[in-house]
C-alpha positions as CSV (number, residue, x, y, z in Angstrom):
1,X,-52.6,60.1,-104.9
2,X,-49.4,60.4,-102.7
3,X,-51.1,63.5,-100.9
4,X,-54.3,61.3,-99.9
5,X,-52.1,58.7,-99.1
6,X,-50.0,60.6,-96.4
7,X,-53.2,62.2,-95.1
8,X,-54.6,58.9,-94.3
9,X,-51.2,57.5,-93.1
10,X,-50.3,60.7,-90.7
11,X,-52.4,61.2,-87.5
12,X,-54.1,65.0,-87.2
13,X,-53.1,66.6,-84.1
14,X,-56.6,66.0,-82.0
15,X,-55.3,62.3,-82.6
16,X,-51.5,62.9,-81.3
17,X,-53.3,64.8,-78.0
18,X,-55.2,62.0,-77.5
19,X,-52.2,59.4,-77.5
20,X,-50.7,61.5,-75.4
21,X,-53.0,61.6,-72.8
22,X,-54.1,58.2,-72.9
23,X,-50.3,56.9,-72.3
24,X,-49.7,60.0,-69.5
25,X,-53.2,58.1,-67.7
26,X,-51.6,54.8,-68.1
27,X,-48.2,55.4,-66.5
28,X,-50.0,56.9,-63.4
29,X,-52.6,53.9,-62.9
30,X,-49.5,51.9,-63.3
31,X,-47.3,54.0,-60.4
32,X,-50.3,54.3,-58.3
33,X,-51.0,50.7,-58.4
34,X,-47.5,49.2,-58.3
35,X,-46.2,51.6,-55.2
36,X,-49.7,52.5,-53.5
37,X,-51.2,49.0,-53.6
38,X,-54.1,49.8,-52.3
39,X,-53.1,50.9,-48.9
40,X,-55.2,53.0,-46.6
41,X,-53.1,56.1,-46.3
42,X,-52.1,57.2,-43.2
43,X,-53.4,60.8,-43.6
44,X,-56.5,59.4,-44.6
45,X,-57.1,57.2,-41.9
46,X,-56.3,59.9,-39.2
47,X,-58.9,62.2,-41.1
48,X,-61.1,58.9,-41.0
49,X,-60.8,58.4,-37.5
50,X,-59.0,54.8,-37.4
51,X,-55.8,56.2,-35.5
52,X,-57.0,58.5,-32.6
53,X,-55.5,58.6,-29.6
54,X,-53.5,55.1,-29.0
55,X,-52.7,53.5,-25.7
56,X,-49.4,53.8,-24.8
57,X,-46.9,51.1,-25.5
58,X,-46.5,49.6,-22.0
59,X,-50.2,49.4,-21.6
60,X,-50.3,47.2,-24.5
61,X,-47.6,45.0,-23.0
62,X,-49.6,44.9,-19.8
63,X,-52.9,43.9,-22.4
64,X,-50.8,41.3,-23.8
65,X,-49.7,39.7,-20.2
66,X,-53.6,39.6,-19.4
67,X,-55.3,40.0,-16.2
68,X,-53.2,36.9,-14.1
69,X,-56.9,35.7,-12.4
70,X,-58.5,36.1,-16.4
71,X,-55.6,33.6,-17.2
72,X,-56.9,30.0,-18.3
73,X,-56.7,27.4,-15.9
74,X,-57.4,24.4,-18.7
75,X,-57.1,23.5,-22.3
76,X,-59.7,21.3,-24.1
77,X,-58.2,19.6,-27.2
78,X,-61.2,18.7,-29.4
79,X,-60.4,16.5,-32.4
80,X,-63.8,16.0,-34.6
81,X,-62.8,13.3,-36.2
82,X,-66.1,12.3,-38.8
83,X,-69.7,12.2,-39.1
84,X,-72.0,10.0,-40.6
85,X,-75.9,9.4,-42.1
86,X,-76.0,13.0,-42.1
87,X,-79.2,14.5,-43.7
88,X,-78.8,15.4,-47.3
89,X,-79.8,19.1,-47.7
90,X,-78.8,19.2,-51.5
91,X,-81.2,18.2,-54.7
92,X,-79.2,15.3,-55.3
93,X,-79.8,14.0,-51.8
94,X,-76.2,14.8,-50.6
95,X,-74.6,17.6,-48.3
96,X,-71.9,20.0,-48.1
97,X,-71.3,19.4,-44.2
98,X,-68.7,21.8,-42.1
99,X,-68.9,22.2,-38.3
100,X,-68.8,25.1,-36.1
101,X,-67.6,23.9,-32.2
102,X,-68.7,26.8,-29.4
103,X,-67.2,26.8,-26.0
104,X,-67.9,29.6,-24.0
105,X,-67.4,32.5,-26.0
106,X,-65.1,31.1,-28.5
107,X,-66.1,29.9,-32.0
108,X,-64.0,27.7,-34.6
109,X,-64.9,26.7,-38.1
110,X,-63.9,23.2,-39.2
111,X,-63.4,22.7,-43.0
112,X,-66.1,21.6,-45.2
113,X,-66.3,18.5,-46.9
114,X,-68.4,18.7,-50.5
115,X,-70.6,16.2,-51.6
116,X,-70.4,13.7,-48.9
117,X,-73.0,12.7,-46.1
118,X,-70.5,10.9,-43.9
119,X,-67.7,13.1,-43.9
120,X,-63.7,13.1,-42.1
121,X,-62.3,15.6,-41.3
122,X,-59.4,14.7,-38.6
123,X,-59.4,18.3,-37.4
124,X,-57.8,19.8,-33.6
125,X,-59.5,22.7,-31.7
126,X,-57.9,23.8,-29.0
127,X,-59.9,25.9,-26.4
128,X,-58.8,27.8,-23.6
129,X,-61.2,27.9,-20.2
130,X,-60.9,29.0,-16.8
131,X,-62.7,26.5,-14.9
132,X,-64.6,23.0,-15.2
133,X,-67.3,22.1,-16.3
134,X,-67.8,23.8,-19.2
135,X,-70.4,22.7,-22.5
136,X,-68.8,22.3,-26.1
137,X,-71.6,22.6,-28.9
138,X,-70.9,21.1,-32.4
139,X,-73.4,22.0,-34.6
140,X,-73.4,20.6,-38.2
141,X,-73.9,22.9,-41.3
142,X,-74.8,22.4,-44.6
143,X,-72.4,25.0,-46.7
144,X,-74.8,26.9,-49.5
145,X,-73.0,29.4,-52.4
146,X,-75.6,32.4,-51.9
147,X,-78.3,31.0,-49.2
148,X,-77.5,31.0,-45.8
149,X,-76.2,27.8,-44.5
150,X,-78.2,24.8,-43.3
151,X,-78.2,23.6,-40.0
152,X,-78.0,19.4,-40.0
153,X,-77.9,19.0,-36.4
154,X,-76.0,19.6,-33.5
155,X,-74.9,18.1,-29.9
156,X,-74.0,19.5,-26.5
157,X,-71.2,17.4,-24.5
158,X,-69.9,18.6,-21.0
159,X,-66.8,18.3,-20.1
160,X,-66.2,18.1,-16.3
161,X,-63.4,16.7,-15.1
162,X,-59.2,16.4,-17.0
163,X,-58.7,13.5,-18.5
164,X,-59.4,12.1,-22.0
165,X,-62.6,10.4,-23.9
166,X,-61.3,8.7,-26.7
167,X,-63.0,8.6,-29.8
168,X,-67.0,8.3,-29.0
169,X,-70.3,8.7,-31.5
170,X,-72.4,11.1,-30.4
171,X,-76.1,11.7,-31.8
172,X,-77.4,14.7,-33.3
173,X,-80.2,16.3,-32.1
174,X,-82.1,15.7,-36.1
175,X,-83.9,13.1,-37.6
176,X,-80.4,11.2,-38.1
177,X,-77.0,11.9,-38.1
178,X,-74.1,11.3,-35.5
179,X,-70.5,12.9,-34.9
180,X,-67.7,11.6,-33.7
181,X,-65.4,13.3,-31.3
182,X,-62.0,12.7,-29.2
183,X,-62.0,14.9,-26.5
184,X,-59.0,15.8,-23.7
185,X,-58.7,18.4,-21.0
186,X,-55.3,19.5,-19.8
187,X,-54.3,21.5,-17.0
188,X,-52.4,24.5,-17.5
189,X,-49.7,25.7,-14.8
190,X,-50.1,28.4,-12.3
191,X,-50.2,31.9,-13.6
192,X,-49.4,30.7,-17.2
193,X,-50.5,32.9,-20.3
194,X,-52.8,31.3,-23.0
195,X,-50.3,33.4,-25.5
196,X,-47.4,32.2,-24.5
197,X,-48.3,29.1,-24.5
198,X,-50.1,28.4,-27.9
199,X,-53.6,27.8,-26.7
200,X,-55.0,31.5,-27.6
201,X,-58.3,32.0,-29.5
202,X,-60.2,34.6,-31.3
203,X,-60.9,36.4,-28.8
204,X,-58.4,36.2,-26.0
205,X,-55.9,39.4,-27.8
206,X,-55.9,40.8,-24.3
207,X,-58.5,40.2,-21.7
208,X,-58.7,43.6,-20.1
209,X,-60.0,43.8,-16.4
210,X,-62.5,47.5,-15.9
211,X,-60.0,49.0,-13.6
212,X,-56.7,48.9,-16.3
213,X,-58.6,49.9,-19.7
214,X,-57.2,53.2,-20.1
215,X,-59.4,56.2,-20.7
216,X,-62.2,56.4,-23.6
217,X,-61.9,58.5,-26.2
218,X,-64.9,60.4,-27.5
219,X,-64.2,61.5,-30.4
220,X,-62.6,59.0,-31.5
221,X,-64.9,57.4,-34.8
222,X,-64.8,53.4,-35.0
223,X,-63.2,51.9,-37.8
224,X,-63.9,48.4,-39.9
225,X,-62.3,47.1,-37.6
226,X,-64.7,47.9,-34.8
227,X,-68.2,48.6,-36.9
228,X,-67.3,44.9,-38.7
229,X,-65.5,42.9,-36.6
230,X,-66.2,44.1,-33.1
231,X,-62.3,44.4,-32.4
232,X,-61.3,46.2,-29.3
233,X,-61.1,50.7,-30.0
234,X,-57.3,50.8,-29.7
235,X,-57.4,48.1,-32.9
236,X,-56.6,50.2,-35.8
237,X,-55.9,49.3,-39.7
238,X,-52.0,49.7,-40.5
239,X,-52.7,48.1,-44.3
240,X,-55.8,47.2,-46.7
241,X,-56.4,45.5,-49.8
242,X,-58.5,44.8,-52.2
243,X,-58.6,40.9,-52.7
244,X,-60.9,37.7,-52.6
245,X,-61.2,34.6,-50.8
246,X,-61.2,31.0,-52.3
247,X,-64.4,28.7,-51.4
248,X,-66.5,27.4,-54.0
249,X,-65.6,30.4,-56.3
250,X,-63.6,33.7,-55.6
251,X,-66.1,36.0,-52.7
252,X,-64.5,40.1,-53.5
253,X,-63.8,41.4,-50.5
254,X,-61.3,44.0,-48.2
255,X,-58.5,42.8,-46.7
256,X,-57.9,44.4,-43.3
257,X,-54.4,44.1,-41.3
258,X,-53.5,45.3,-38.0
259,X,-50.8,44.5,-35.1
260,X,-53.2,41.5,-34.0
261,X,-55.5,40.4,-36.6
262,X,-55.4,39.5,-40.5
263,X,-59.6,40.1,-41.6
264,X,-61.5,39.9,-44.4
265,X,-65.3,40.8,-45.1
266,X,-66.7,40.4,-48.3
267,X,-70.6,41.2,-48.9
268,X,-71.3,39.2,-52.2
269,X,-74.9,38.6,-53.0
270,X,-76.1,39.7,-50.0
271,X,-74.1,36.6,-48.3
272,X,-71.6,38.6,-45.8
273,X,-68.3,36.8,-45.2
274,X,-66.4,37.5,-41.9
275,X,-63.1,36.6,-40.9
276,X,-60.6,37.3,-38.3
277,X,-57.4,35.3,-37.9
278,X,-55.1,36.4,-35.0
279,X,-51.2,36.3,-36.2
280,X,-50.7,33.8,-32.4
281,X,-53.2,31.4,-34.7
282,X,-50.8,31.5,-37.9
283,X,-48.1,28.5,-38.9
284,X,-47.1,29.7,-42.0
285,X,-47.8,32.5,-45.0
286,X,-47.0,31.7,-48.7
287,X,-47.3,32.5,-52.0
288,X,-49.8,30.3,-53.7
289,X,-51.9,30.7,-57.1
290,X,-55.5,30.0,-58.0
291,X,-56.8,28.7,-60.7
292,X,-52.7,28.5,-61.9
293,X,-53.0,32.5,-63.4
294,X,-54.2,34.3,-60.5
295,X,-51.5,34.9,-58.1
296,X,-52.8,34.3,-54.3
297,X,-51.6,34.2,-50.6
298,X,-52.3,31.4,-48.7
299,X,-52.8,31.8,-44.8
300,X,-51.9,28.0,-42.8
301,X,-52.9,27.8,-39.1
302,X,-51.1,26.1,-36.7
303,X,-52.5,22.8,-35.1
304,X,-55.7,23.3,-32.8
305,X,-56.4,27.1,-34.4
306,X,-59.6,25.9,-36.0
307,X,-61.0,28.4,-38.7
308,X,-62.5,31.7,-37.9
309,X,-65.7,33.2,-39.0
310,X,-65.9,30.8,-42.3
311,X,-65.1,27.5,-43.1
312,X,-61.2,27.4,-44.2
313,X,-59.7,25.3,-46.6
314,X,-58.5,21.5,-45.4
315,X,-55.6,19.6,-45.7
316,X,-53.9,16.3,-45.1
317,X,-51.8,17.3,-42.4
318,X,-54.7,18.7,-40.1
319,X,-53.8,22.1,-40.7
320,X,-56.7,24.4,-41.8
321,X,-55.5,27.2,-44.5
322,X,-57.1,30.7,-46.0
323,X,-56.6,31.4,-49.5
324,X,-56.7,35.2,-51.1
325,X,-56.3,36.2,-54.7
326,X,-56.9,39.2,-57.0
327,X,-54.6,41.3,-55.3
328,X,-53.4,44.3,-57.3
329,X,-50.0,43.2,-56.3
330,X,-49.8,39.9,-54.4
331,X,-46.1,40.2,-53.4
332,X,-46.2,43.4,-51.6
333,X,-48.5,42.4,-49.7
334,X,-47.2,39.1,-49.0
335,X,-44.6,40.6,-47.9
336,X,-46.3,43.3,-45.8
337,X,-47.9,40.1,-44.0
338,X,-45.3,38.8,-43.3
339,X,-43.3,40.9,-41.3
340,X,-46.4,41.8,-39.4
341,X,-46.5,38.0,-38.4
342,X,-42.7,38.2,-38.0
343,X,-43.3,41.8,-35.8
344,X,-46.1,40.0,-33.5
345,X,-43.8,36.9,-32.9
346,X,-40.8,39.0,-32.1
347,X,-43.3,41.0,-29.6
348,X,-44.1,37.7,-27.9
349,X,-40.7,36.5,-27.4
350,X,-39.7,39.6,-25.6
351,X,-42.8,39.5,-23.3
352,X,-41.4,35.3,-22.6
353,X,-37.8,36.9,-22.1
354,X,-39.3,39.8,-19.7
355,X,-41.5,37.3,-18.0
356,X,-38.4,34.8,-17.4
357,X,-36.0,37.3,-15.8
358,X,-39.2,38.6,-13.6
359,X,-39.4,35.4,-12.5
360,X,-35.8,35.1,-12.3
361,X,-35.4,38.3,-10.1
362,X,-38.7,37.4,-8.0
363,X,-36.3,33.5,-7.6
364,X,-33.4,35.5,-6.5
365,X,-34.8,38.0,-4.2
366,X,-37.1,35.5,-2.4
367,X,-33.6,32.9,-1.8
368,X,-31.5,36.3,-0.7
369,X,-34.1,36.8,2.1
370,X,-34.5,33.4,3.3
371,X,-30.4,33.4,3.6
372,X,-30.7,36.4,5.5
373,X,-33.3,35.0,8.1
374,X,-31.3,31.8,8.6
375,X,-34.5,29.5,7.1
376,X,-33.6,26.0,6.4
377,X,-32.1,25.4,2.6
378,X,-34.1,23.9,0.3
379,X,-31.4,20.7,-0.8
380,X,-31.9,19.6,3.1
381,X,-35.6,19.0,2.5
382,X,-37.2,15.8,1.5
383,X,-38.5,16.7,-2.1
384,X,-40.4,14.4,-4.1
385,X,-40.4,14.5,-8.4
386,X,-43.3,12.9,-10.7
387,X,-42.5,11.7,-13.6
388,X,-44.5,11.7,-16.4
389,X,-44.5,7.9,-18.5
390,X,-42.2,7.0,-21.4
391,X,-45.2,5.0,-23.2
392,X,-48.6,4.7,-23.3
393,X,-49.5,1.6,-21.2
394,X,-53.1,1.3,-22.9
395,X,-51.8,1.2,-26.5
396,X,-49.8,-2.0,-25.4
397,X,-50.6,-5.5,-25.6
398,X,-48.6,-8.7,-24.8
399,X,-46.5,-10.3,-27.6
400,X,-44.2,-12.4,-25.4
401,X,-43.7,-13.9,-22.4
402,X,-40.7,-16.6,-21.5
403,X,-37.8,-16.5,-19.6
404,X,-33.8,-15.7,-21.0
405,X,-30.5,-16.6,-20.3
406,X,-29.3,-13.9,-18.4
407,X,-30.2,-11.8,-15.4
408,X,-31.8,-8.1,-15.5
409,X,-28.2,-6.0,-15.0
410,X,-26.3,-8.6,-17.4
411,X,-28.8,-7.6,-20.1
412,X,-28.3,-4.0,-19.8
413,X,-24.6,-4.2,-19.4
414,X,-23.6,-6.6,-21.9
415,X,-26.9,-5.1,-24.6
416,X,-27.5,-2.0,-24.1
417,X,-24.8,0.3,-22.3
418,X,-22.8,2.6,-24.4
419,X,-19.8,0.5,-25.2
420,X,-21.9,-2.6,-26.7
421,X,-21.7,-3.8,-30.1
422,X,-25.4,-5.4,-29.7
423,X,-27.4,-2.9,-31.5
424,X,-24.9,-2.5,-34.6
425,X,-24.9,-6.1,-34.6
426,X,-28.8,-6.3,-34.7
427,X,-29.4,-3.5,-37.1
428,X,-26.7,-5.7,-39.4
429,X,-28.7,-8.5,-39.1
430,X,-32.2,-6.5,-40.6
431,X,-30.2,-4.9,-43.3
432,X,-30.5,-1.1,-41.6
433,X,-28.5,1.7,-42.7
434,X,-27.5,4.6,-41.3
435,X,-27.3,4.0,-37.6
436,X,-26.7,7.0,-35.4
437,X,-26.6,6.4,-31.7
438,X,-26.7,8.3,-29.0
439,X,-25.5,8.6,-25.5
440,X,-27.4,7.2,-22.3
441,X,-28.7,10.7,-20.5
442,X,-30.5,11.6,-17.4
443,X,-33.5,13.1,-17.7
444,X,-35.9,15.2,-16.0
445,X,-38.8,14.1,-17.3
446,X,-38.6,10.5,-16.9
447,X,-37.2,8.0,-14.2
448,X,-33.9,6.4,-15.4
449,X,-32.0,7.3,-18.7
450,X,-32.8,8.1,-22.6
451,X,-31.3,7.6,-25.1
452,X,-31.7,8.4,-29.1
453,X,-31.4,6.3,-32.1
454,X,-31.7,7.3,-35.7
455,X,-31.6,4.6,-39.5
456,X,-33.1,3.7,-42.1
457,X,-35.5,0.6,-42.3
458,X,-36.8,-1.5,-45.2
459,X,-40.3,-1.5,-45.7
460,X,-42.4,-4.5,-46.4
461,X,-45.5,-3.3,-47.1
462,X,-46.3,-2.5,-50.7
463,X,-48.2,1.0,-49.8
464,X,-45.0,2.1,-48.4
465,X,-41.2,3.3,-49.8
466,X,-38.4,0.7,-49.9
467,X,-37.3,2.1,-47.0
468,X,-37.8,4.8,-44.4
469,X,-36.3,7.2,-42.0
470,X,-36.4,6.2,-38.2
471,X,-36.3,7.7,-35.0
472,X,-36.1,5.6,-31.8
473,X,-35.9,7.0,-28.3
474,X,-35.0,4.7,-25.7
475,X,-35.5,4.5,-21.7
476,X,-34.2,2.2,-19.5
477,X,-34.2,2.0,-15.5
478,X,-33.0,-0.3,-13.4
479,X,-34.0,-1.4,-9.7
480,X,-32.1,-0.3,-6.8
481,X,-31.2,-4.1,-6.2
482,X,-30.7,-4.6,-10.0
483,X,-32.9,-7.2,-10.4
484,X,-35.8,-5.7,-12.4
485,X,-35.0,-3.6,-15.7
486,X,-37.7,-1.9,-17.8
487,X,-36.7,-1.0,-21.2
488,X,-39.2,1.2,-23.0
489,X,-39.1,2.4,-27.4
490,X,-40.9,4.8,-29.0
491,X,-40.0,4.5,-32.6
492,X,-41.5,7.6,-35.7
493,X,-41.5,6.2,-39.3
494,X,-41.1,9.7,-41.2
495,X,-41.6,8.2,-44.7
496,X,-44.6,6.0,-44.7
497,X,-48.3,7.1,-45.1
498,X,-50.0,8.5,-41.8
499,X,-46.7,8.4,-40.5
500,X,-47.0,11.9,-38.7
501,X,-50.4,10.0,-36.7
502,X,-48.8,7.6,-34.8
503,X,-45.8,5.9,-32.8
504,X,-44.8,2.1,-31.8
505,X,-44.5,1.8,-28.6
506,X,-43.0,-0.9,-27.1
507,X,-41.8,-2.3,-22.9
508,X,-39.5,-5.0,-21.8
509,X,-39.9,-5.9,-18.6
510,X,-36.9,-8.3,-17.5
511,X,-36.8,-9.9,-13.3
512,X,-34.1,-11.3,-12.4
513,X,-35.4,-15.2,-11.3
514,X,-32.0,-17.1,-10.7
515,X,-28.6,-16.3,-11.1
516,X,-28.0,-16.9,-14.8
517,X,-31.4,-16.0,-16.0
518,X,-34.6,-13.7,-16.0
519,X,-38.2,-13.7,-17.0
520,X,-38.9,-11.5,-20.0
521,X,-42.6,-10.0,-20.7
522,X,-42.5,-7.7,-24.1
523,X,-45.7,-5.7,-25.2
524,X,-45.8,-3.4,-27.8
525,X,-48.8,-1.6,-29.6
526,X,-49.7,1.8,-31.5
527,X,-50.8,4.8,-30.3
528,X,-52.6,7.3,-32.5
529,X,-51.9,11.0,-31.7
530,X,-54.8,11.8,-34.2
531,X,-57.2,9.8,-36.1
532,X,-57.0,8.3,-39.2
533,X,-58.9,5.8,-41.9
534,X,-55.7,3.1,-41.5
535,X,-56.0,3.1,-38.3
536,X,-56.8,-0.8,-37.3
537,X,-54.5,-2.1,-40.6
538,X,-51.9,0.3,-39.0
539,X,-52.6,-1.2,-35.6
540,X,-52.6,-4.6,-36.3
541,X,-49.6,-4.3,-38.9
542,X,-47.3,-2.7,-35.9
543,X,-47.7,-5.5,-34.1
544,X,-47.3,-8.1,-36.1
545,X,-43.9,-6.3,-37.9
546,X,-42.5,-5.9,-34.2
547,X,-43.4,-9.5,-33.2
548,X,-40.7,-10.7,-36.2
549,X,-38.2,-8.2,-34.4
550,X,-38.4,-9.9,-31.5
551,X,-37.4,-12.7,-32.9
552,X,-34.6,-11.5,-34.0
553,X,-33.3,-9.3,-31.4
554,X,-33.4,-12.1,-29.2
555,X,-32.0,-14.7,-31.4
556,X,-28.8,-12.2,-31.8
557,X,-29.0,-11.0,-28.0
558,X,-28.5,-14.9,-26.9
559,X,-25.4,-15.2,-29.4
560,X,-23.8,-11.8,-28.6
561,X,-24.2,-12.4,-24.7
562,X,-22.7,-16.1,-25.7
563,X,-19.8,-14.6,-27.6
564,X,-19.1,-12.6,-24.6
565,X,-19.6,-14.4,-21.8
566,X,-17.5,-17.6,-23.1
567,X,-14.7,-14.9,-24.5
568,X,-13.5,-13.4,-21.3
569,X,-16.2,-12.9,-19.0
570,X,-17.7,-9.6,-20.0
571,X,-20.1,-10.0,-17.5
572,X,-18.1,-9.3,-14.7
573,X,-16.3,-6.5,-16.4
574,X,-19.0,-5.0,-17.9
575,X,-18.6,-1.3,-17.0
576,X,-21.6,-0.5,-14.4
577,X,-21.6,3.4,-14.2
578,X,-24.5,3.1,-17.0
579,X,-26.5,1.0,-14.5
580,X,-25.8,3.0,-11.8
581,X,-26.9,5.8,-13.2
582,X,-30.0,4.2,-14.1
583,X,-30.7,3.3,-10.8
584,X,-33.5,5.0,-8.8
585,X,-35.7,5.0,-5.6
586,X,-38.7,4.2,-7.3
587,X,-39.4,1.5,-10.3
């Protein structure tokens, strides 16, 4: 009994060899998978063909700068705002729209919206062109799991001069349908870089000219990165990984990574999935999960980047994002992303530091010779500056208009010069906190002085906290005779909702009409740097809150200029190197 017993308890040898085995195979797919990860080895890939013969390392600098008469001459900032009546491709009569908007040969993705035929998306794209005019096509989609994708109509709108549209409908060329669209062309500076500046695409790596691409290499055989993707020969895979990408469920795919470009293709169901996201495009990569078990990276692009090659994930910030899971280990490669974004970013500010002391040297050598043939300096020539506007004169309507006891320099000097109480005395009186003030400075950008202020303000409304964080930046300038001062506020509430859309701008204009008083004008509006649903209850709201500031600041300006003037004159002895610094040729 005990002998059957201990033959049925013990394992025969065969068994032992077996366990052994097994756990020997275990350990190794565990090494292999924790410290290989995946990665195309580098062996391999020579063998392969993905690293032949590179271009040297100052021709890729030289790649980077760009052709100077390739470089863009404008920006076009594209904000597709919404769409309505769209058709309903789905059984139950609704859509799944997303937008792809073409300029020249540059193509973004816009997010896509599920089950809605009048959609919002509140989305940037920010293209970069040579020269005007120049079409932009938004065509409408209809997003499908397996089938390809739907079209639900499109629109062509030229753009041919700078300048900016504001929000307009356009209509789709289908049996109904229209899409919004906010549209405004910038022009760049001389000789500027699209890199360097933030505006780069897709497809604007490096703009090679015929006569600096280095030689071809024959033998060289094309990698995924050329046979998929179309990327330039010299474009080779440093990492790869096995992963999928978020949309309506998880599409298996290969990660690709290379000193310019983050892609992904995935073939699932015969539905191929393409997409290339330059590191100049990228805000920000994080850890994320999916589904709460399945550890993921999430890819966010900056403002304007638009998606690329399939329609990215939204969010209520504007940004468009990438998600990836099923990685055999998500945090080496997270972190293998991330110092590739960190490497491209480093590579970029040394180019702008290179470029600077160019320029620098170019500034210095240039003033050396004029010095040494006796030319005329530059401080004895008339030079004239523009300056760009403190607020947005359109956004602004009239909310007062009467005249006040004071002239146009006693305001400024008793009010709002450094040493006055005013403001402290005014943010008392609304029950602010946390005042920080600034100093009056010059500035280059504007005529006159700035200034800023920092508190926090109670909020009214009930969709908003109890109170909120403020910024207010301030600019005044004053007349050369002193009689006219214009005093402009751009105030940011950080806390509220949609507080990141818009500012309140507000101008005083005061005139000097006798010699103890002035005529005062005050307008004051909001303007939207993007739009959103609140927009007209924000609008409206903004007004009226600043129209009961008024009130008050004026009804503690007239008792602090009282206080001072019947105390001991302050008027005379107001100190007036603030409002001579403020004072200027032009008003």
């Amino acid at each position: 009994m005990i002998e059957e017993a201990l033959h049925f308890l013990l394992p025969t040898w065969w068994e032992v060899e077996i366990t052994v085995a097994a756990a020997v195979f275990v350990i190794i797919t565990y090494w292999f998978f924790t410290y290989g990860n995946g990665d195309v080895d580098e062996n391999q890939a020579i063998r392969e063909g993905l690293i032949g013969d590179g271009i040297d390392d100052k021709v890729k600098m030289a790649q980077l700068k760009g052709d100077p008469q390739t470089n863009s001459a404008y920006v076009i900032k594209l904000e597709l705002l919404a769409a309505k009546n769209l058709i309903g491709a789905n059984l139950n009569g609704m859509s799944d729209p997303y937008a792809i908007i073409t300029c020249g040969e540059e193509k973004r993705f816009s997010s896509m919206v599920p089950g809605s035929r009048n959609p919002m998306w509140g989305e940037e794209f920010n293209f970069a062109v040579d020269d005007l005019p120049v079409k932009i096509n938004v065509t409408i989609y209809d997003w499908d799991i397996i089938w390809k994708s739907t079209v639900l109509g499109s629109v062509t709108v030229p753009v041919e001069t700078e300048g900016q549209t504001g929000a307009v409908w356009y209509s789709l060329d289908s049996t109904s349908g229209q899409v919004c669209l906010h549209i405004k062309t910038i022009k760049l500076p001389v000789n500027s870089s699209r890199v360097l500046n933030g505006y780069s695409g897709a497809n604007t790596r490096r703009r090679i000219s015929s006569d600096k691409q280095g030689p071809t290499v024959v033998h060289q055989k094309p990698g995924p990165l050329q046979t998929i993707f179309k990327l330039l020969p010299d474009e080779v895979v440093e990492h790869s990984y096995s992963c999928a990408l978020e949309r309506s469920f998880l599409y298996h795919g290969r990660m690709y990574v290379s000193a310019w470009h983050i892609c992904f293709h995935s073939n699932v169901f015969s539905k191929q999935m393409k997409v290339m996201i330059p590191f100049q495009d990228i805000d920000e990569i994080k850890r994320s999960q999916h589904a709460f078990i399945n550890p993921a990276i999430t890819i966010i692009l900056r403002m304007g980047a638009g998606g690329h090659g399939v329609p990215p994930l939204g969010s209520p910030d504007g940004r468009v994002r990438y998600k990836f899971a099923s990685f055999w280990n998500r945090n080496h490669a997270l972190r293998t992303l991330q110092r590739f974004a960190k490497n491209f970013h480093t590579m970029l500010e040394a180019e702008k530091k290179e470029i600077a002391e160019s320029a620098l040297r170019a500034h210095s050598s240039s003033s050396l010779k004029d010095r040494s043939q006796g030319k005329i300096s530059e401080d004895s020539l008339p030079t004239t500056t523009k300056f760009q506007p403190f607020v947005k004169e359109e956004a602004l309507v009239s909310i007062y208009n009467d005249t006040f006891p004071c002239t146009a320099e006693q305001f400024f000097n008793i009010l709002l010069h450094d040493g006055s109480n005013y403001t402290n005395e005014y943010r008392l009186a609304r029950k602010d906190s946390n005042l920080v003030m600034g100093q009056w400075q010059a500035s280059n950008e504007y005529d006159g002085q700035v200034r800023e202020i920092k508190f926090r303000s109670l909020c009214t409304s009930p969709m908003c906290p109890p109170d909120t964080a403020m910024t207010e930046y301030q600019h005044a300038l004053l007349s050369p005779d002193k009689k006219v001062l214009v005093f402009e506020t751009v105030q940011h509430a950080h806390d509220v909702p949609f507080g990141s859309y818009f500012e309140v701008h507000c101008k005083w204009r005061l005139e000097t009409s006798s010699e103890s008083s002035c005529t005062m004008e005050i307008k004051a509006g909001a303007h939207f740097k993007k739009w959103c649903v609140m927009q007209s209850k924000i609008r409206s709201g903004a007004i009226n809150e600043y129209k009961k500031e008024v009130e008050t600041m004026l009804e503690v300006a007239s008792s602090y200029i009282k206080s001072k003037t019947y105390g001991g004159s302050e008027i005379e002895n107001a100190p007036s190197s603030s409002s001579s610094v403020l004072q200027d040729n032009t008003l």
